[in-house]
LUMTORVEX-297322 format. One line per 2 residues: number of its first residue (from 1); their letters; for each residue x, z, y of C-alpha. Coordinates in nm, 4 decimals, decimal comma. Layout:
<rs>
NUM> A> X/Z/Y | ...
</rs>
This chain:
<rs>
1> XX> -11,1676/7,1289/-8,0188 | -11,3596/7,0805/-8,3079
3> XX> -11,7065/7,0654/-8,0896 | -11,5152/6,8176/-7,9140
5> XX> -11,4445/6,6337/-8,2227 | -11,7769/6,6321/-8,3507
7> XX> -11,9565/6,5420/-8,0941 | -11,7070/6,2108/-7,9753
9> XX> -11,8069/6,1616/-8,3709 | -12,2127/6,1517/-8,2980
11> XX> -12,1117/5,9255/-7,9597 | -11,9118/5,6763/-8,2146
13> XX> -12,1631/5,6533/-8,4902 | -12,4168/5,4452/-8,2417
15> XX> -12,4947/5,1183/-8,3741 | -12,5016/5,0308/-8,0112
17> XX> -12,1825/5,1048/-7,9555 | -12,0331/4,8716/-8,2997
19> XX> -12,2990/4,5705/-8,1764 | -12,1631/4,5783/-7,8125
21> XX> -11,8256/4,6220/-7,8982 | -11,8227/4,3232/-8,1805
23> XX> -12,0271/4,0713/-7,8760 | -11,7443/4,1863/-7,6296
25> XX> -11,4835/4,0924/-7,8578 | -11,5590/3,8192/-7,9261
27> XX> -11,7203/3,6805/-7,5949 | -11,3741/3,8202/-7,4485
29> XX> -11,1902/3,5815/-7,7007 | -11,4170/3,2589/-7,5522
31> XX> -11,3452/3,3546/-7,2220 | -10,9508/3,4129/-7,2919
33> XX> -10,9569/3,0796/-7,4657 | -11,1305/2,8476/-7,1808
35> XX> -10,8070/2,7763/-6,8941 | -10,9160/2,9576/-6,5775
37> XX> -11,1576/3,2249/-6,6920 | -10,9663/3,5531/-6,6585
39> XX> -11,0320/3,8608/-6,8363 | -11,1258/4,0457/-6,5080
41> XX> -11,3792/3,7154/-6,4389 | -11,5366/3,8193/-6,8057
43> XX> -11,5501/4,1486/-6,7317 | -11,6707/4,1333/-6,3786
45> XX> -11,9379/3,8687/-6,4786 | -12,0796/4,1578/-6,7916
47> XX> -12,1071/4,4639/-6,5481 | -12,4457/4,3961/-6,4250
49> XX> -12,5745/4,3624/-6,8131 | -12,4885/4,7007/-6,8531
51> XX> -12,6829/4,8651/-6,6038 | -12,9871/4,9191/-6,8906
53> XX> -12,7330/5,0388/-7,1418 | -12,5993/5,3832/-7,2020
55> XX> -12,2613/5,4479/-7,1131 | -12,0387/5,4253/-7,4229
57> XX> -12,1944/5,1328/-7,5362 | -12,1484/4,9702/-7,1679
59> XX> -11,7986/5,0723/-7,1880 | -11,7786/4,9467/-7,5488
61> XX> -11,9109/4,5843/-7,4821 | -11,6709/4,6092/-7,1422
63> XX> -11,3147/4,7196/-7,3702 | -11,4291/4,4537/-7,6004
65> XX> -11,4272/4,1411/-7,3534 | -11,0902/4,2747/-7,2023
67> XX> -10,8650/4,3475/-7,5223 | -11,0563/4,0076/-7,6899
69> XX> -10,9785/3,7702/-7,3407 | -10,6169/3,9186/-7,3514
71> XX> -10,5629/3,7982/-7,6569 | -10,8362/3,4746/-7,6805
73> XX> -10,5978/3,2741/-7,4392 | -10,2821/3,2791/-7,6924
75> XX> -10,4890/3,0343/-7,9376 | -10,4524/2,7378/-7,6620
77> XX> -10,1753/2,8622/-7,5811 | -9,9809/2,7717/-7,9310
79> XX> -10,2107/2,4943/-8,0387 | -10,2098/2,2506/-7,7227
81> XX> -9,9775/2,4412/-7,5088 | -10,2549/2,5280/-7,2494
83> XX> -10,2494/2,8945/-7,1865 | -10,5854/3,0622/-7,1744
85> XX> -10,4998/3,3216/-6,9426 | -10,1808/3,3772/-6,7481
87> XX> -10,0161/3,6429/-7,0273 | -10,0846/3,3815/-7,2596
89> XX> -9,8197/3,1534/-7,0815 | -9,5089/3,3250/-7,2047
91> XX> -9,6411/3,2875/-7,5790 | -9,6333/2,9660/-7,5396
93> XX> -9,2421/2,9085/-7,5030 | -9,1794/2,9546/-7,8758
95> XX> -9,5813/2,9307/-7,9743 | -9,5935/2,5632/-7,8842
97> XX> -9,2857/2,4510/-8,0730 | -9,3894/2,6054/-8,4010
99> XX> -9,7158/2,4643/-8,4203 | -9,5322/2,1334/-8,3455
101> XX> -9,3269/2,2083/-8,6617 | -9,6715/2,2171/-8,8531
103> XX> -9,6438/2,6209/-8,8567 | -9,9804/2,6548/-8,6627
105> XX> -10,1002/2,9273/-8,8641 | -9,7904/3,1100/-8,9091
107> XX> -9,7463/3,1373/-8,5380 | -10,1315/3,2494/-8,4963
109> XX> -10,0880/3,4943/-8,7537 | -9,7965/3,6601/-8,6257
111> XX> -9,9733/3,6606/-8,2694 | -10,2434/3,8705/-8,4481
113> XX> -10,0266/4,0945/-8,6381 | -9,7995/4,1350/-8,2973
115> XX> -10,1082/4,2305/-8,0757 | -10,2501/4,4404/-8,3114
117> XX> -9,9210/4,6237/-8,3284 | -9,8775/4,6599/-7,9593
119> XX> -10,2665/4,7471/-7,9341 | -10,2222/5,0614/-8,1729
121> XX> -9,8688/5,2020/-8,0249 | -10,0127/5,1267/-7,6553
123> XX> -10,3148/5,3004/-7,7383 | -10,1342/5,6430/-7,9399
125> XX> -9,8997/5,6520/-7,6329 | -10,2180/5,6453/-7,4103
127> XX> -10,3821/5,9179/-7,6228 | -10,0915/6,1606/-7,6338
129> XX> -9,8581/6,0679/-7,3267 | -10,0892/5,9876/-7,0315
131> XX> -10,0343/6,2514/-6,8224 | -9,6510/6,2046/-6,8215
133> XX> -9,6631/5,8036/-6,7815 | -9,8946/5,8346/-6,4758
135> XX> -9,6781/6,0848/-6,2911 | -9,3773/5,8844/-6,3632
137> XX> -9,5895/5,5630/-6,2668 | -9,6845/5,6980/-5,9456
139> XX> -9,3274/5,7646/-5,9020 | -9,2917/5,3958/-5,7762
141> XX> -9,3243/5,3083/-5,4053 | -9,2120/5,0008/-5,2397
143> XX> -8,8220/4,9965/-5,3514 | -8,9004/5,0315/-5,6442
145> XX> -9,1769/4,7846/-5,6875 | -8,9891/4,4850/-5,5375
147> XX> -8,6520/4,6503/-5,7445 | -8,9018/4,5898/-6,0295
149> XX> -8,9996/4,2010/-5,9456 | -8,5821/4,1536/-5,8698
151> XX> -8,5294/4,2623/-6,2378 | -8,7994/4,0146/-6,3860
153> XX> -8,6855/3,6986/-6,1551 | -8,3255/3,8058/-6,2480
155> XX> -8,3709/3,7777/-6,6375 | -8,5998/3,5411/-6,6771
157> XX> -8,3791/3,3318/-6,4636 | -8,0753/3,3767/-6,6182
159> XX> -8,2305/3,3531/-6,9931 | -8,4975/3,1080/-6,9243
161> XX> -8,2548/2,7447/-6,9623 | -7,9185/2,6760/-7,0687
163> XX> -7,8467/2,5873/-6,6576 | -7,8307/2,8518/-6,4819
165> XX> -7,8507/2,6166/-6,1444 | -8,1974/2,4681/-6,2736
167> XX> -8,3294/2,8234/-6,3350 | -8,2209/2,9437/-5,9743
169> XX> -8,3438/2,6441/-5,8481 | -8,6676/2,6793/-6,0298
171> XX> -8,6842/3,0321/-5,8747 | -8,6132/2,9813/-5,5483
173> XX> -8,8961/2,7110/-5,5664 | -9,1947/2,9080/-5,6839
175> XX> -9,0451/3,2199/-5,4411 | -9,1264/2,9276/-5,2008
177> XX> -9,4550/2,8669/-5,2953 | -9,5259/3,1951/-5,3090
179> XX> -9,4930/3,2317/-4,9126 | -9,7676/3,0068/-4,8560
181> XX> -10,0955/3,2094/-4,6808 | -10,0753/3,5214/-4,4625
183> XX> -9,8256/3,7049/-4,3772 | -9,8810/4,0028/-4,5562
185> XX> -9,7915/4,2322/-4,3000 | -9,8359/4,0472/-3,9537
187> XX> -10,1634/3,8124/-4,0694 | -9,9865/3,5184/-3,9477
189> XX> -10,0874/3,2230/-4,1711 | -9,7780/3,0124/-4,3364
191> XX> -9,7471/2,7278/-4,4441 | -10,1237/2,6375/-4,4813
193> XX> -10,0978/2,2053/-4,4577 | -10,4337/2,2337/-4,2683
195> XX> -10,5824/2,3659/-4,5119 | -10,7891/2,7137/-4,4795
197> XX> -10,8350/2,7315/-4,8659 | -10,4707/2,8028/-4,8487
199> XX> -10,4753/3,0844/-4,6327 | -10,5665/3,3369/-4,9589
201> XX> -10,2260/3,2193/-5,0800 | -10,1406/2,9730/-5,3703
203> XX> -10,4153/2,9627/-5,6426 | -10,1959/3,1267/-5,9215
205> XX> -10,4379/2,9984/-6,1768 | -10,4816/2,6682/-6,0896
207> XX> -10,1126/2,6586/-6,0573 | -10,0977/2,7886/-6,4205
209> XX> -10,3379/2,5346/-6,5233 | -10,1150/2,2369/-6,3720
211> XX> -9,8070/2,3518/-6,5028 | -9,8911/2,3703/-6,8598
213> XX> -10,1964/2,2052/-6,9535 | -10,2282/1,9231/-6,7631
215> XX> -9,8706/1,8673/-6,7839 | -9,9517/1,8688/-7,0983
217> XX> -10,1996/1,6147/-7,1344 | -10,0158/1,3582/-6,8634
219> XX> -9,6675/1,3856/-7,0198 | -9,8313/1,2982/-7,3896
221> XX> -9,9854/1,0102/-7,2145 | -10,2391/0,7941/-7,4522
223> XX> -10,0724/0,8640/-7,7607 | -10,3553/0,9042/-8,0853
225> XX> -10,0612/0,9882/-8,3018 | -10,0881/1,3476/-8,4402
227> XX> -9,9860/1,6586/-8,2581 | -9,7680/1,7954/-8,4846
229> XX> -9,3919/1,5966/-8,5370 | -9,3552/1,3370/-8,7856
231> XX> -9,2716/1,4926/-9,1381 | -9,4842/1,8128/-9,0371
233> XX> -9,7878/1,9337/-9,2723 | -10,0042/2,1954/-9,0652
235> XX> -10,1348/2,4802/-9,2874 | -10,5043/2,5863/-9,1895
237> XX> -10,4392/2,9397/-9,2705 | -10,1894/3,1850/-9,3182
239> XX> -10,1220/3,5577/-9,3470 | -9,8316/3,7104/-9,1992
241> XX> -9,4940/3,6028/-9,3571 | -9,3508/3,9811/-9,5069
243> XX> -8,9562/3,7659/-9,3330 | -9,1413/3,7692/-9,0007
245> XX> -9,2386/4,1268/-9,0458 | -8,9273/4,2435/-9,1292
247> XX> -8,7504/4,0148/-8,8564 | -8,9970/4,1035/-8,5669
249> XX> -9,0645/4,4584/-8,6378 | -8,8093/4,5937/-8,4130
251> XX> -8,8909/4,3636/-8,1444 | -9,2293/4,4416/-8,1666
253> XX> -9,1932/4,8073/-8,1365 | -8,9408/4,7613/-7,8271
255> XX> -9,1736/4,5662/-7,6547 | -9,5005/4,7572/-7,7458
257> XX> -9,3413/5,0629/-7,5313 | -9,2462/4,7664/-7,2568
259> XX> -9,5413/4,6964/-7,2342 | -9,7088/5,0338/-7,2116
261> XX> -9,5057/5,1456/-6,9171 | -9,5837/4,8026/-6,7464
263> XX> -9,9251/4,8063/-6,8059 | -9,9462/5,2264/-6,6638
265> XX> -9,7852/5,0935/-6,3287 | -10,0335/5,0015/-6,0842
267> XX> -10,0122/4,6444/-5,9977 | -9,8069/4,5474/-6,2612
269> XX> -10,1223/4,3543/-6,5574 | -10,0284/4,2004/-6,8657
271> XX> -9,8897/3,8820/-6,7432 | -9,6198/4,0605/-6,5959
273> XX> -9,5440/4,2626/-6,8802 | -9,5441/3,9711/-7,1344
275> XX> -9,2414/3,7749/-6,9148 | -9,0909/4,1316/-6,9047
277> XX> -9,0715/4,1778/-7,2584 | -9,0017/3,8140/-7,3784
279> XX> -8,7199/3,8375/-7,1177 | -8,5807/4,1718/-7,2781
281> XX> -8,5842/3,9809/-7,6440 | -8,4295/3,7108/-7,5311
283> XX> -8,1221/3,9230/-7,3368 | -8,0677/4,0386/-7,7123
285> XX> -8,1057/3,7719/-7,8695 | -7,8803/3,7570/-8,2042
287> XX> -7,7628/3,4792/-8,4258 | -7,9860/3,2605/-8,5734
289> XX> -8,2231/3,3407/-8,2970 | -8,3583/3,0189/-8,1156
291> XX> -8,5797/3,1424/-7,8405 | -8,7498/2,8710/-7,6945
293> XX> -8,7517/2,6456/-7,9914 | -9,0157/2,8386/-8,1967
295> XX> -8,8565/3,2173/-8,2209 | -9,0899/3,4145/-8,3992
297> XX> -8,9584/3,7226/-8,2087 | -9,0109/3,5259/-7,8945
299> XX> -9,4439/3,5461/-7,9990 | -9,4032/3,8795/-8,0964
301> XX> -9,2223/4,0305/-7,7765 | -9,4911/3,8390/-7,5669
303> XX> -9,7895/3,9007/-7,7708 | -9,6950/4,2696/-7,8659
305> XX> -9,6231/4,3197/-7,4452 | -9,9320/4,2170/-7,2738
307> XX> -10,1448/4,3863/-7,5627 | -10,0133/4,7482/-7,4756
309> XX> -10,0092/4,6271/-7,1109 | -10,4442/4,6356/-7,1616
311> XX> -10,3920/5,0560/-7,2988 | -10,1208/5,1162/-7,0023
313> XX> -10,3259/4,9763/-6,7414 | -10,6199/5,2664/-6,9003
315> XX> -10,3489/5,5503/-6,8564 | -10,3911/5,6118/-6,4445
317> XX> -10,7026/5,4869/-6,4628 | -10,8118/5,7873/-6,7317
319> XX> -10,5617/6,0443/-6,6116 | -10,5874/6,0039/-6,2166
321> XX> -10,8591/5,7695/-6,1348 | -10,6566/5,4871/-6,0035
323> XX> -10,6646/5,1463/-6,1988 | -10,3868/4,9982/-6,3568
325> XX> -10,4794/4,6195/-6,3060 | -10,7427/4,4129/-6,1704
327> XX> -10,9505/4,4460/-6,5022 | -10,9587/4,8103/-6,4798
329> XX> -11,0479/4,8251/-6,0979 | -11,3648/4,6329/-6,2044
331> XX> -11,3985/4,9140/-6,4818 | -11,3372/5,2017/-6,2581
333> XX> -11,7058/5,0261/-6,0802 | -11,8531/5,0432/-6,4407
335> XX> -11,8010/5,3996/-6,4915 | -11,9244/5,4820/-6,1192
337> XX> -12,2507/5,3229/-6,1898 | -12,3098/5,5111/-6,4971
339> XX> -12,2253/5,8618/-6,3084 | -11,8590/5,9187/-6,4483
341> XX> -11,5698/5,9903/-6,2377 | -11,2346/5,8651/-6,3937
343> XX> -10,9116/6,1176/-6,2990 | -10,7785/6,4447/-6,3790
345> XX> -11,1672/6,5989/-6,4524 | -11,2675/6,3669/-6,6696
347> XX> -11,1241/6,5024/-7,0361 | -11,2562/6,8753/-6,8674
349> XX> -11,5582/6,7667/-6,7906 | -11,6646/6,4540/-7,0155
351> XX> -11,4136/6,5909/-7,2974 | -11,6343/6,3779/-7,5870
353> XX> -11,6929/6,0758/-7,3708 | -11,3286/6,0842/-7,2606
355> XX> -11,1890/6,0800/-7,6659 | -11,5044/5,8443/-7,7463
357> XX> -11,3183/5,5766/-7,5199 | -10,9522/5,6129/-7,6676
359> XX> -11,1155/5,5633/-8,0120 | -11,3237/5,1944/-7,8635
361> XX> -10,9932/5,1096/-7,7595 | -10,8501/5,1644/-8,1116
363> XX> -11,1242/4,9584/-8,2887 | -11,1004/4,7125/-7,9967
365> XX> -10,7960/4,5698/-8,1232 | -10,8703/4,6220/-8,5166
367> XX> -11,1981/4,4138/-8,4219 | -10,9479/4,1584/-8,2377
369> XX> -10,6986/4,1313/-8,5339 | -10,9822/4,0706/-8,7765
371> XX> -11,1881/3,7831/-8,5287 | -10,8061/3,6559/-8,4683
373> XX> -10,7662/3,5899/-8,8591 | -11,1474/3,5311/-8,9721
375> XX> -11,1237/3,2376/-8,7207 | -10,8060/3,0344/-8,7090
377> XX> -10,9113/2,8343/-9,0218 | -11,1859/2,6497/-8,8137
379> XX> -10,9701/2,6797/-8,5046 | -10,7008/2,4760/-8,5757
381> XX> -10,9315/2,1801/-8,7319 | -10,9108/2,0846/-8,3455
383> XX> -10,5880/1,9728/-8,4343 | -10,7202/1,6931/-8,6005
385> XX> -10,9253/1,5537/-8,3306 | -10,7280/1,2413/-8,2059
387> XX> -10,4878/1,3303/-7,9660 | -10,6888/1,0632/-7,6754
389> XX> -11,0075/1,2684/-7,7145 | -10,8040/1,6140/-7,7249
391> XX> -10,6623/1,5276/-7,3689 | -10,9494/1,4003/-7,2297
393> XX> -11,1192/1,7178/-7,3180 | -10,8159/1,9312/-7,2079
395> XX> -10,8080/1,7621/-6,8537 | -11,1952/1,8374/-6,8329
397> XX> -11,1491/2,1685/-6,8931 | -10,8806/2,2614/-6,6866
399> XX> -11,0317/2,1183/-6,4202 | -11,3205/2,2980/-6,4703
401> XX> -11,1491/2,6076/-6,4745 | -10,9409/2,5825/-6,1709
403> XX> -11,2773/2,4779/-5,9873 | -11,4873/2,7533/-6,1508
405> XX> -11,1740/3,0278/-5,9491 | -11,3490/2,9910/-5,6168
407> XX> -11,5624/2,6540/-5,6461 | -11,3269/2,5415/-5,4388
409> XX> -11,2051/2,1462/-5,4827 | -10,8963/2,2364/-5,3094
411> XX> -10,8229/2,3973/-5,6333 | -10,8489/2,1229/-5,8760
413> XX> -10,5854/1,9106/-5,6640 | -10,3519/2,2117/-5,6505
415> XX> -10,4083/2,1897/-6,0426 | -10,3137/1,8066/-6,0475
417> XX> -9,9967/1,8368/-5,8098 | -9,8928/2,1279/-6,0343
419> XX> -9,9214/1,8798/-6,3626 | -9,7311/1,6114/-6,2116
421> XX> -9,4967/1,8572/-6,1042 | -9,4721/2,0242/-6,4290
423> XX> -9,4220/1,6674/-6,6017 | -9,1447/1,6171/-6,3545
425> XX> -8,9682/1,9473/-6,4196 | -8,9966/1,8847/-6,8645
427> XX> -8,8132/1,5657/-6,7701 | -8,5540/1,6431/-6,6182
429> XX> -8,5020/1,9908/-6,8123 | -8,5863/2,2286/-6,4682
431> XX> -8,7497/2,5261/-6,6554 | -9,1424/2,6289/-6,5605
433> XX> -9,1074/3,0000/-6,7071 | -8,9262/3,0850/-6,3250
435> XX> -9,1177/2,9092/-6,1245 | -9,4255/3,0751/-6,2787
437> XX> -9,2922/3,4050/-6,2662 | -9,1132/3,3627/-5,9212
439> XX> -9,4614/3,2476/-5,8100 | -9,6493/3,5769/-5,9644
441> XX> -9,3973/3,8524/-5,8501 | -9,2988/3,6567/-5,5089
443> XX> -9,5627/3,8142/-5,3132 | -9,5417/4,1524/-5,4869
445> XX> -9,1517/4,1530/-5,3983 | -9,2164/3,9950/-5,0558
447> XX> -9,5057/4,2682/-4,9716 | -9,2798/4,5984/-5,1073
449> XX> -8,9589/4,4405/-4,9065 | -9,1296/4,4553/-4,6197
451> XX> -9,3188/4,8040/-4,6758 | -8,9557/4,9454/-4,7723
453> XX> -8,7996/4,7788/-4,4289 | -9,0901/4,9748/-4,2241
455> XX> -9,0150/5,2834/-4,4008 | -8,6428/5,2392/-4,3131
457> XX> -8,6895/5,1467/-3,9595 | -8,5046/4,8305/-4,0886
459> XX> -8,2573/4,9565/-4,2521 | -8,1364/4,8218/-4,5813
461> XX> -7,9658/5,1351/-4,6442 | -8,2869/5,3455/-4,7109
463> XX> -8,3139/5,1770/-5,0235 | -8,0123/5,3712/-5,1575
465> XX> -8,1739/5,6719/-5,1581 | -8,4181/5,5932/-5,4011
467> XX> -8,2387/5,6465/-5,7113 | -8,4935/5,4668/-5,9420
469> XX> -8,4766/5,1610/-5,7237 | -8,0896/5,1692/-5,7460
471> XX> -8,1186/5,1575/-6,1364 | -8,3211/4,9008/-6,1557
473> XX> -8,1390/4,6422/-5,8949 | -7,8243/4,7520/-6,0957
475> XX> -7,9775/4,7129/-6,4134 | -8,0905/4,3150/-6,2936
477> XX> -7,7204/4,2589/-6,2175 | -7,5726/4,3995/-6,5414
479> XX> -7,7808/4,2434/-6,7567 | -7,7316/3,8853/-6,5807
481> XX> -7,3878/3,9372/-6,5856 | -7,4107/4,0017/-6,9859
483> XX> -7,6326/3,6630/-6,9878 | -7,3819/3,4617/-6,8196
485> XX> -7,0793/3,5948/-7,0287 | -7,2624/3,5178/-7,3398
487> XX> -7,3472/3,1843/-7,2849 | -6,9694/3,1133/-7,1684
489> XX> -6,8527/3,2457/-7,5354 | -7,1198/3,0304/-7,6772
491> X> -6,9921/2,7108/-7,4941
</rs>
C-alpha cells in the first residue's frame, strides 16, 4: 500500500497535471456559464487536445472542465435567472430571488461553500464505498427506473406551487411534450408538426433556454431600471454567512449523499439529482423556511446535489466500467485512447493511476471553490450594466446556444415558443420547475414503462415483484400525501 501511495504521490506532483487541471477548471466554468454549452459539449470538444498529453494530466484537464461547467452555470443562474446548464435550473428557484433582494454575493457564496461540500462527501463516498453503490446501482432495471422518475414528478409536483392543480397541470404538460419524436420502442415518429428536426425528440436545452432566460428577458420588457428591487444595495463580495452555515449544514449533508446515489445510477446526471434533492428539502421544509422566495437551504440542497451527482456518476464508471452520465461516457472514450480500461481491473492493475484520479477529483472542487470566490467580485459588476443592454445580450446568447446544440434553426424557435410560454406560465402563477422536470424524466419513465410491460408480457402486476420499485412508488404517494396535509394545516 505504501508503494501504492508513493507512487500516486510522484503521478500528483506533475506540474502538468496542476496546469491542466487549473485551464479545465476554469474553461469548464466559461462553458457552464454560456446557456446551451453542456458540460459533456466541453468535455467532448477537449478530448482530441489530449491525444499529445500523458494520461493523468489528460484526465486532469478533462475532471477539471466537468466539476468547473457543473458548477459555472449556477452564476447565471442567480444573477439573471438564466441557467447555464440544466442542474443549474433548480438553483435558480431561491438563487434568483435573493440576488433580487441585493444578496447577490451571499447567494454565490453559499453556492460555493454548498458545492464544495457536496464535492468532498461525493468524492470520500466514491473513494471508500464504490464497490457497494455500483452493485446496488445496478440493482435498478426498468421498474425501478420509471418508479424513480414517478417519485421526482410526484414531489416536485406537489411542492413546486401553492396549487396543486397548476403543478399537475404543469406536469401533465411537459409529460406531453416529452412524447414528441420516436416511439421509443416501435420507431414510429409522434407528434413531429412536419418537422424532421423533431423526430430526435424535444430539444431539452433549447427548451431550458426558453423557459428561463428568455422568459426572462421578454417578461422584464425594456425596463433600464436596476435588477435588483427598489430599496436593495447589492454587495460585490461576500464570504459565507457562519447563520447560513449553521442553517444549511444539515441540508447540505442530506443532499450531498442524494446526490451521490443519483449521480452512481446510470442515466440518472446531475440535473436530475439537483430537482431530487431540492424536492427532498422542500418536503421538510420547517418554519421560517420560504423555499422559493430566496431559501438559502433551497441553493444549498440544489448546489450540494448535482455536485456529488459529478463523483457518483465516477463510481460505475471506476468500479465496473459503465458510465454514470453522458459526461462520463465521453470519459470512458478518453481513457480508451490513452490504453486504460475502466471496471473491476483497474485499481489491480493501474492501482496508482486509479488513486491519482480520486485525488484530481478532490482538488477539482477545492480549485472550483477558490475560482467560485476569487471571481464573483468582477462577476456581479454585470449587474450594473443597464438592464436594456443586459437583455439584449441575454437574448443573443441564448440564441446562440440553442443554435450552437445541433446548428439547427429549428432550435432557436423552439427556444422562443418556450420564452413566450414561460412568460405566460409566471403570469398566471403555472409553475416551470414541473414542466421542466416532467419534460427531462418523461422519456426516461415512458422508455422503462414500456421495457417493464415487455418483461411482464403486459402485465402490470410484474411490477409487484420488484420490491425496490414498490418502495419507491409507495414512497411518491406517502410523501405527497404528507405535502398535501401540510399545506391544508397551513391554510
Amino acid at each position: 500500500m505504501t508503494e501504492i501511495f508513493s507512487e500516486s504521490l510522484i503521478l500528483m506532483l506533475e506540474p502538468a497535471v496542476w496546469l491542466c487541471l487549473f485551464a479545465g477548471v476554469t474553461a469548464g466554468m466559461l462553458v457552464g456559464a454560456i446557456p446551451g454549452l453542456s458540460a459533456t459539449m466541453g468535455v467532448a470538444l477537449l478530448v482530441p487536445f489530449t491525444f499529445e498529453l500523458d494520461i493523468m494530466p489528460a484526465i486532469s484537464l478533462l475532471v477539471g472542465i466537468y466539476c468547473g461547467a457543473i458548477y459555472g452555470g449556477t452564476v447565471p443562474a442567480i444573477l439573471f435567472r438564466t441557467p447555464g446548464t440544466p442542474a443549474s435550473a433548480a438553483t435558480l428557484m431561491d438563487g434568483y430571488p435573493m440576488m433580487q433582494r441585493g444578496e447577490a454575493g451571499r447567494a454565490l457564496s453559499l453556492s460555493a461553500l454548498s458545492a464544495l461540500t457536496g464535492g468532498l462527501i461525493g468524492t470520500l463516498l466514491l473513494i471508500f464505498l464504490t464497490p457497494q453503490i455500483s452493485r446496488f446501482a445496478l440493482s435498478f432495471g426498468p421498474t425501478e427506473f420509471f418508479a424513480l422518475a414517478v417519485l421526482g414528478l410526484s414531489l416536485i409536483t406537489a411542492l413546486s406551487s401553492d396549487s396543486l392543480i397548476k403543478g399537475a397541470i404543469a406536469t401533465v404538460a411537459g409529460l406531453l411534450c416529452a412524447t414528441i419524436g420516436m416511439d421509443p420502442v416501435s420507431g414510429y415518429p409522434r407528434y413531429l408538426f412536419g418537422s424532421v428536426s423533431l423526430m430526435e425528440g424535444m430539444p431539452f436545452i433549447p427548451a431550458l433556454i426558453g423557459l428561463f432566460a428568455i422568459a426572462e428577458v421578454l417578461g422584464s420588457g425594456n425596463n433600464s431600471a436596476p435588477t435588483v428591487q427598489p430599496g436593495g444595495k447589492m454587495k460585490l463580495f461576500e464570504l459565507p454567512h457562519v447563520k447560513d452555515i449553521k442553517r444549511c449544514a444539515w441540508t447540505t449533508v442530506k443532499s450531498s449523499l442524494i446526490g451521490t446515489f443519483t449521480g452512481s445510477t446510470p442515466g440518472a446526471g446531475a440535473d436530475i439529482a439537483a430537482f431530487l434533492c431540492y424536492s427532498a428539502a422542500c418536503q421538510q421544509a420547517g418554519k421560517g423556511d420560504t423555499y422559493g422566495d430566496g431559501e438559502p437551504k433551497g441553493i444549498a440542497a440544489a448546489e450540494s446535489g448535482k455536485t456529488a451527482a459529478t463523483s457518483g456518476a465516477m463510481i460505475p464508471l471506476l468500479s465496473l466500467g459503465i458510465p454514470g452520465d453522458s459526461v462520463t461516457a465521453v470519459l470512458i472514450g478518453a481513457f480508451i485512447l490513452h490504453g486504460i480500461q475502466p471496471g473491476p481491473l483497474l485499481f489491480q492493475q493501474h492501482a496508482p493511476l486509479a488513486y491519482s484520479i480520486l485525488a484530481i477529483m478532490l482538488c477539482a472542487h477545492l480549485f472550483v471553490f477558490v475560482m467560485a470566490l476569487s471571481t464573483a467580485r468582477f462577476v456581479m459588476g454585470a449587474l450594473k450594466i443597464d438592464r436594456r443592454f443586459l437583455n439584449t445580450g441575454i437574448l443573443l446568447l441564448s440564441l446562440m446556444g440553442a443554435y450552437a446544440l445541433r446548428s439547427n434553426l429549428v432550435d432557436c424557435w423552439v427556444a422562443l415558443g418556450f420564452g413566450v410560454l414561460g412568460v405566460g406560465m409566471r403570469k398566471t402563477g403555472f409553475p416551470a420547475a414541473p414542466f421542466l422536470l416532467a419534460l427531462i424524466l418523461g422519456g426516461m419513465a415512458e422508455t422503462n414503462l414500456r421495457r417493464a410491460l415487455v418483461l411482464g408480457e403486459g402485465n402490470l402486476m410484474f411490477m409487484l415483484q420488484r420490491p425496490l420499485a414498490v418502495a419507491l412508488l409507495l414512497l411518491s404517494a406517502v410523501l405527497v400525501i404528507i405535502t398535501l396535509v401540510r399545506k391544508r394545516r397551513r391554510v
